[in-house]
N, C-alpha and C positions, 0 to 999 in steps of 0.2 A: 641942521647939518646932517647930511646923509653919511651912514657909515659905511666906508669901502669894505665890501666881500673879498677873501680870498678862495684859492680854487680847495683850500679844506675845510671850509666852514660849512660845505655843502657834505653832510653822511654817505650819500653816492659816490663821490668824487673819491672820499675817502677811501671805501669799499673796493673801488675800479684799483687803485696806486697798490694797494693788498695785494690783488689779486696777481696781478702784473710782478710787484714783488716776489709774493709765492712763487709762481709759474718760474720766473728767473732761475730760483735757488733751485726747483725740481728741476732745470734743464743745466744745470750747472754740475748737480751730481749727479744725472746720467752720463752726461758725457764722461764724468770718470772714468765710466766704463771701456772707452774706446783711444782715450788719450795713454799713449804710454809716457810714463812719467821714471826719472833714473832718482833710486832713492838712494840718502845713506845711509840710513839705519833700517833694520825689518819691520820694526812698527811702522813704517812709512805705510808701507804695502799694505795696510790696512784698509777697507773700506771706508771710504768719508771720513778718513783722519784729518783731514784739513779742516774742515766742517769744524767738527768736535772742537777738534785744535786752536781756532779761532774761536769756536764759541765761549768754549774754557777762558781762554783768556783775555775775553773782554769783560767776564764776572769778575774775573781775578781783579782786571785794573779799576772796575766800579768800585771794589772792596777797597783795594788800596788807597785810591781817591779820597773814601769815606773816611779810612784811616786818616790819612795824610790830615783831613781837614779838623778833625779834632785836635790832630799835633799842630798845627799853623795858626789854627782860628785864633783871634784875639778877641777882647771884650770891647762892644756895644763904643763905649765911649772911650777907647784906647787915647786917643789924640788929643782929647780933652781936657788930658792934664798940665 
């Protein structure tokens, strides 16, 4: 039985999807520069606040995740009994 490749199993493939990802985010926050944006608070008007803003807060919700799963988790053979 032959095993089906997909298109990440190949290191190139991977490397190209990177690259193209980067590129994205670098053209995402140039264009910052030239989009006007109506903010409501002053920290808005920050550079790459949204950047940040989003990045922060996807640590934040890994963490809580983490959190969460030691408060939920149950033991191995809960059902068992």
């Amino acid at each position: 039985m032959k095993k089906e490749l997909t298109i990440f199993d190949k290191p190139r493939n991977v490397r190209r999807l990177l690259y193209v990802f980067y590129c994205s985010l670098i053209l995402l926050l140039i264009s910052e520069l030239f989009i006007h944006k109506h903010h409501a608070f002053p920290w808005e008007e920050a550079f790459g606040f949204y950047a940040v803003y989003g990045f922060v807060s996807c640590v934040l919700l890994i963490f809580l995740a983490r959190l969460l799963r030691k408060i939920v988790m149950r033991r191995e053979n809960y059902y068992d009994r």
